[in-house]
N, C-alpha and C positions, 0 to 999 in steps of 0.2 A: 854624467859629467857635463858642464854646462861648457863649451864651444866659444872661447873671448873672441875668437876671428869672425864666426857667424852671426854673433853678438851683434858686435861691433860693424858690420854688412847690414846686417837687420834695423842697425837704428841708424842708418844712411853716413858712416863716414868713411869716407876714402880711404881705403887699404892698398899701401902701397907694401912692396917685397919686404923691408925692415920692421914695416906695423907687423906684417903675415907673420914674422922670425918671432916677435915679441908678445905676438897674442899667444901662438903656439907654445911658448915658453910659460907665461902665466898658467895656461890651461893645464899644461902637463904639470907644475909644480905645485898648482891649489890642489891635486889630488892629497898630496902627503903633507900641506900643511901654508901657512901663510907668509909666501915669502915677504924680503924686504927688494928695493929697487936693485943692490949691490948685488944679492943673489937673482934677481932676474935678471943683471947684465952677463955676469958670469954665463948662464945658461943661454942666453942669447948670443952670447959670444961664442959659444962652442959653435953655436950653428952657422954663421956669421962673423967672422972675424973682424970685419971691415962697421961693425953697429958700433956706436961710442955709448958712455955711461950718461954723455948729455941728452942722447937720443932716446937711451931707455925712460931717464927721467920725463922729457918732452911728452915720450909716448903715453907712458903709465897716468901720469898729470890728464891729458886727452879723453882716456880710457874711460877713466873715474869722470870725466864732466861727461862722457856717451854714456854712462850709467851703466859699462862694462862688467868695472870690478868695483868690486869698494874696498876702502882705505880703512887699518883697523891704528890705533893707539892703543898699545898694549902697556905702555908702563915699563917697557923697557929702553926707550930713546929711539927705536927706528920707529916709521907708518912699514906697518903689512900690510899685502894685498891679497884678497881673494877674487875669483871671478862670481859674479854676482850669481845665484841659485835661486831657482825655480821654490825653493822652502826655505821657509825664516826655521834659522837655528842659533844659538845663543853660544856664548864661551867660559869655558874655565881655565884659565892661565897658573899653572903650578909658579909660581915666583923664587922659587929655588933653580930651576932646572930653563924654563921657560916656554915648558911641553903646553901645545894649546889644545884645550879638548872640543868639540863641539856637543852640542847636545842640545836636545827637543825637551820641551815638558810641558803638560796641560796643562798642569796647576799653575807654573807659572805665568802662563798666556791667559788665564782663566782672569789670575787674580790682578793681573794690568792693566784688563778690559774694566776689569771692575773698578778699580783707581781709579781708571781715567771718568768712567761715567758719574761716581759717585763725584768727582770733583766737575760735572757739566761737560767730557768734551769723549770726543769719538776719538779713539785711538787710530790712527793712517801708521806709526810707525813706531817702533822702538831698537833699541841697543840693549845687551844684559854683557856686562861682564863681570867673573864673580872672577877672584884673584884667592890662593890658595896654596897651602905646603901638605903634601903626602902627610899622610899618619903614618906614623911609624907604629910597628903591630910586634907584638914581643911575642917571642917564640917559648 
């Protein structure tokens, strides 16, 4: 699990007691999934009663420009955040439910590199998100 407070140390910004409550809160809720700002204040609030939802926003806003966490647009009207990780992995968003999946695949890292080259240019980055509804399976 990748550490937003050691992160965010690491790439030289000032960690004050409220950043400490908010990294901490990030870090522990990217395990189970990508929250949104509203849900990181909630969690940061339990710890902290005295953090406001302008400060979460200030903070997270901050985070994302220290190359922290990164901001996702899922298609549902909030930005979620994860904390940035050590391996590129991609998303699948059920759009019924709004269950986010992650997931790794060679083939398709294979065939992006080859996109990019066949069109002149060296791949530095990419985004995948594929948007999706459960198959229903008949018994």
């Amino acid at each position: 699990m990748i550490d937003v407070k050691k992160l965010c140390s690491e790439k030289g910004l000032r960690m004050t007691e409220q950043r400490n409550i908010i990294a901490d809160a990030i870090t522990e809720m990217s395990v189970e999934g990508h929250p949104d700002v509203n849900e990181i204040f909630l969690k940061a609030n339990e710890m902290d009663k005295n953090i406001s939802i302008a400060t979460v926003y200030r903070t997270v806003k901050l985070f994302e420009e220290y190359g922290a966490i990164e901001k996702h647009e899922f298609k549902d009207g909030r930005s979620r955040y994860e904390a940035i990780e050590d391996h590129h992995h991609d998303h699948l968003i059920d759009i019924e439910t709004g269950e986010i999946h992650e997931f790794t695949n060679d083939q398709i890292e294979t065939i992006q590199r080859s996109v990019a080259e066949s069109l002149g240019y060296k791949l530095v980055d990419h985004r995948l998100e594929l948007y999706g509804i459960k198959i229903k399976k008949n018994n």
